[in-house]
N, C-alpha and C positions, 0 to 999 in steps of 0.2 A: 409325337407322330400321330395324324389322324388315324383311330382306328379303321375309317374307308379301307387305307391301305394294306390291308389284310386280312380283310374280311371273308368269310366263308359262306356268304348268301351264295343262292343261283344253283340250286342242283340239276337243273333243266338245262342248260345253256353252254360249250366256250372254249381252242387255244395256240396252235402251234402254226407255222406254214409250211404245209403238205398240198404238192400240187394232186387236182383233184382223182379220181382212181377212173379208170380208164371203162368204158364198158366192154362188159365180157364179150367173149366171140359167138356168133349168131346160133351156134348149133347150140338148140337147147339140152340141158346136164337132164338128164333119170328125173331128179324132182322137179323140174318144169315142167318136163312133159308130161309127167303124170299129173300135175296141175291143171297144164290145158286141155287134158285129156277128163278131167275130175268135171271141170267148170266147161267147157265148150267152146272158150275163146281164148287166145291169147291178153286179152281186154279184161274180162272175166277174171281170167286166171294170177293176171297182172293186183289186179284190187285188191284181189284176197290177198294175197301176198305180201301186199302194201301192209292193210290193216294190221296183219299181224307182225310187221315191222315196227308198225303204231304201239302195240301191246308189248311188244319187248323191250320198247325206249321205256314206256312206262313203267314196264318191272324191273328199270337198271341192266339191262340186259346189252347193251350197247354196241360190244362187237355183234352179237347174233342180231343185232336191229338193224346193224350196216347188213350183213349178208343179206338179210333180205329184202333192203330197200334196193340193194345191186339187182338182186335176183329180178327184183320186182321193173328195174330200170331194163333190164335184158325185154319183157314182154310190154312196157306199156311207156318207150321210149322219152314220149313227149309229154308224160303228164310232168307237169310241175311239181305236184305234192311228192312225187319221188323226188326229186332235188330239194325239196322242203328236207323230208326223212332224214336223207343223205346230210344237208346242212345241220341239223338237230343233231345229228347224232356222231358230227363228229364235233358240234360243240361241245355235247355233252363229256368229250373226250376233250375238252381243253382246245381246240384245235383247229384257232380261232381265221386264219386267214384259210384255210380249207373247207369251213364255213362259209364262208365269203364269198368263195368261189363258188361252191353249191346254190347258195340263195342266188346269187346273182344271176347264176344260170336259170333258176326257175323262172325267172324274172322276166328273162327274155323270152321266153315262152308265156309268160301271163302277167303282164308287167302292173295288171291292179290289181293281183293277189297280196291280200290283207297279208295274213299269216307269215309270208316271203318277208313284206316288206320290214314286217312286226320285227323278227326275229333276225334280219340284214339289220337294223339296228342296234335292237341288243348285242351283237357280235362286234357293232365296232364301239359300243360303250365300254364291254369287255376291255377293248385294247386301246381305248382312250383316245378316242378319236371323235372327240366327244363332235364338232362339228358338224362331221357325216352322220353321228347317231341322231342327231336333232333334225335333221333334212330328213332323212327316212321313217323318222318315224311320224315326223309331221304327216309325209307321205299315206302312211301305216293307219291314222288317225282319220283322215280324208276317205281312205278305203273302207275302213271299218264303216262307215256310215251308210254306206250303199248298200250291203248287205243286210235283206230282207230275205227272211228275219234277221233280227237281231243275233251277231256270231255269238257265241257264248265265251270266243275266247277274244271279248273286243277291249277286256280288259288289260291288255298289254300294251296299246301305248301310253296310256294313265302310269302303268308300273315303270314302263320304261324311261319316262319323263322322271319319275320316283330316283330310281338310279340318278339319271344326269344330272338333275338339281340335286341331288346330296353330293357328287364327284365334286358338284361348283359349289359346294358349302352354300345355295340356298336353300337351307334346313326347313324356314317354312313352304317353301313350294314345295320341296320332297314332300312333306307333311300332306297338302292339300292332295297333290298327285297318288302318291298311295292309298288316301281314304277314297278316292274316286274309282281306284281300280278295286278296292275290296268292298263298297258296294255294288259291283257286279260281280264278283267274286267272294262271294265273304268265306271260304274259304282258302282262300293263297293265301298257307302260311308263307312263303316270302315274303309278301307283304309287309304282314306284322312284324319277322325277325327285322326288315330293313328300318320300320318304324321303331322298333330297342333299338337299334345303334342310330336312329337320329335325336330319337327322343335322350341317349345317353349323351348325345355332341352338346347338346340344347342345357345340360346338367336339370333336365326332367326326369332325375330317376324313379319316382315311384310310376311313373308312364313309361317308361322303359323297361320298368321288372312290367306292370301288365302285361305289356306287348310280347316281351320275350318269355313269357307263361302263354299267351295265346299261340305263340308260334310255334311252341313245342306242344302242346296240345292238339295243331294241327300235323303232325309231326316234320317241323321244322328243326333243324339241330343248326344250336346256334354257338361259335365255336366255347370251348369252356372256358378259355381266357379271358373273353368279353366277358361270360357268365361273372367268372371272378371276379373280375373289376366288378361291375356294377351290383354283387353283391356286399363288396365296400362298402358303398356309400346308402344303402339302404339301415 
């Protein structure tokens, strides 16, 4: 059995189908209103709220990052990046067709959002749908380039492209596509951890023990099974 198929990459991203959560009822709750009351606007008050939505996905925080990308969707209805949040963060929950639905909805609200379109990919690579991941993220690719500046997260259709050529066992495109995304990143340990299990498909294991030493060093955890194996054959 391909190790692919049970791989523990992707702590950002992914899973179930949960139709999507409803928006709350218009009366704002105690802490919104003190929000728009803090900040001056509903607009205002909506952003910050977002951010710190931002800041709770990043600390693992996930159910508290859905509350208040909800919170955040009750005051700033139509921004996209709230359906962005909301999509992330119920990837990050495995949760993948309820993803789907979030990104797609941001979508229709700003249908050349990079980031939407980056991560509506990733979610159907997740669920192996590889077809539509390669459409979108061509998409995602095309986007990225239009932003000026340069986004700093334009590394994700490189990574994404990384995944789908390694599902299609093209081990060397995986290869090219991951070093493309971690020279604009050369931090994503994902990267490096997906790079140990192609370089271990490839039976390149002393570039496999590198990579899976670099990807835990960026703190990457790569599952210990894989670790096991490939430290067999070194």
């Amino acid at each position: 059995m391909s190790i692919f198929s049970n791989r523990t990459l992707l702590l950002f991203f992914f899973f179930l189908g949960i139709a999507p959560i409803a928006v709350a009822e218009s009366v704002k709750s105690p802490f919104l209103a003190e929000a728009v009351a803090k900040y001056g606007s509903d607009e205002a008050a909506g952003k910050a709220i977002l951010d710190l939505g931002w800041k709770n996905l990043n600390q693992g925080d996930w159910e508290v990052a859905r509350k208040r990308f909800e919170e955040a969707r009750q005051l700033i209805p139509n921004d996209p990046d709230v359906l962005w949040g909301l999509g992330a963060a119920s990837a990050f929950q495995q949760r993948w067709n309820e993803a789907i639905d979030f990104f797609k909805e941001g979508l229709e609200k700003n249908p050349g959002h990079a980031n939407l379109l980056a991560d509506l990919s990733w979610a159907y690579e997740e669920k192996g749908m590889l077809e539509e991941a390669i459409s979108w993220n061509q998409k995602a690719a095309a986007a990225y380039l239009k932003i000026t500046p340069p986004d700093p997260r334009r590394w994700k259709p490189s990574y994404n492209f990384g995944l789908i050529y390694a599902k299609q066992g093209q081990l060397e495109n995986a290869i090219a596509s991951l070093r493309e995304a971690l020279q604009i990143n050369p931090g994503l340990g994902d990267a490096y951890g997906l790079l140990a299990i192609v370089y271990y498909e490839r039976r390149q294991y002393d570039l496999a023990a590198q990579n899976a030493v670099k990807a835990e060093e960026l703190g990457f955890r790569l599952d210990e099974e894989f670790l096991e194996a490939l430290k067999a054959h070194l």
